[in-house]
C-alpha positions in Angstrom: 24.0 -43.9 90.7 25.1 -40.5 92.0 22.4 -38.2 94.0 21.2 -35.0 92.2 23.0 -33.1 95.3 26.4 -35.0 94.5 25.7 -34.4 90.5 25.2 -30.7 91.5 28.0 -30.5 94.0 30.5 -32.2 90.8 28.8 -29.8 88.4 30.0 -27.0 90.6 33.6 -28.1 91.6 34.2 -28.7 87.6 33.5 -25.1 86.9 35.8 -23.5 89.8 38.9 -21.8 88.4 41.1 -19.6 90.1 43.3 -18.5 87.1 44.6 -15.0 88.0 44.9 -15.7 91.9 47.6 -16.8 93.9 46.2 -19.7 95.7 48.7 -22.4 97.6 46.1 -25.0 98.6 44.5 -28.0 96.5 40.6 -28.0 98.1 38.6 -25.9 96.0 36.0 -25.3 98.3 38.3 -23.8 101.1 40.1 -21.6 98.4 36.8 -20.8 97.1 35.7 -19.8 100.3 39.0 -18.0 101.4 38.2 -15.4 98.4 34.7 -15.0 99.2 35.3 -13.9 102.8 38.4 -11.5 101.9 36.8 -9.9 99.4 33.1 -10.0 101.3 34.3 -9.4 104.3 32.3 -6.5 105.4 28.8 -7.5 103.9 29.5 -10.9 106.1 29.5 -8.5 109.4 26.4 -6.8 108.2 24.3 -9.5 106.9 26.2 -12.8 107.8 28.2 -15.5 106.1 24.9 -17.0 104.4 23.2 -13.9 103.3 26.3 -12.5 101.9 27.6 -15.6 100.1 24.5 -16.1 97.8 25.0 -11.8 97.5 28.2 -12.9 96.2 27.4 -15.3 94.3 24.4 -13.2 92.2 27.9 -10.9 91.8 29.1 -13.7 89.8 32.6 -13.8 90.8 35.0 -14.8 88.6 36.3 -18.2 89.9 33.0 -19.7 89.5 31.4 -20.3 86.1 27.8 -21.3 87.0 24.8 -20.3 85.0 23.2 -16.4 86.0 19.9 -16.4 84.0 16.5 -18.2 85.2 16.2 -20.2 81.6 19.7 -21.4 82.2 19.9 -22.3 85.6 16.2 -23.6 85.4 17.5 -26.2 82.8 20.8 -26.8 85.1 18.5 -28.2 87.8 16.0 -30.0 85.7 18.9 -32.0 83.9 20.4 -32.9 87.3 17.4 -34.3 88.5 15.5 -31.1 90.4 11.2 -30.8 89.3 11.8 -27.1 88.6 10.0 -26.9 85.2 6.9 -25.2 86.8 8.1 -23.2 89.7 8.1 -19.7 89.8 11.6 -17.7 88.9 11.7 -16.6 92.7 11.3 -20.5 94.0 14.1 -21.4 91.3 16.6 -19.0 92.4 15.9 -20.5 96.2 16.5 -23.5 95.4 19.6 -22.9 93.0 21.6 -20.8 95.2 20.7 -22.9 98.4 22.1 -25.9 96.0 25.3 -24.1 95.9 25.5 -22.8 99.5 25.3 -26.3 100.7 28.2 -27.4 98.6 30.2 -24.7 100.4 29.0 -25.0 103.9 27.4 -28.6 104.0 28.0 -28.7 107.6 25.5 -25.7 108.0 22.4 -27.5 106.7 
């Protein structure tokens, strides 16, 4: 039985596409992350690479499909496995974009 981290982690690599970009690698993390810090670049030197990712993310960038409103992420988590029914909107988007940090940068947590 997979982990809710590794159900979250699939959940995201399922809805990367990079239609409309010329990438020459297979890993979809490293391509996805290639993107982010050429086009974020400059808010990575002013805030850092954490800080500006989840900035990036809230941008929703277009290689990554992943649900933008509370009531949608808030049933993302909870049908993954996360006890998010009765925390606040702030504590959800936390947790949720922390979720998708650590599939980018697991080495970081």
């Amino acid at each position: 039985m997979k982990t809710r981290e590794e159900s979250f982690k699939e959940f995201i690599l399922d809805n990367i596409d990079f239609e409309g970009y010329s990438i020459k690698g297979t890993n979809l993390i490293t391509n996805g992350l290639d993107i982010f810090r050429k086009e974020y670049d400059h808010e990575i030197k002013k805030v850092g690479e954490k800080k500006a990712f989840i900035e990036y993310l809230k941008g929703l960038p277009s290689w990554l499909s992943v649900p933008a409103y509370y009531f949608d992420i808030r049933n993302l988590m909870y049908s993954l496995g996360y006890e998010v029914l009765n925390v606040s909107d702030n504590t959800l988007d936390g947790v949720y974009y922390e979720e998708i940090y650590k599939v980018f940068f697991p080495q970081k947590n």
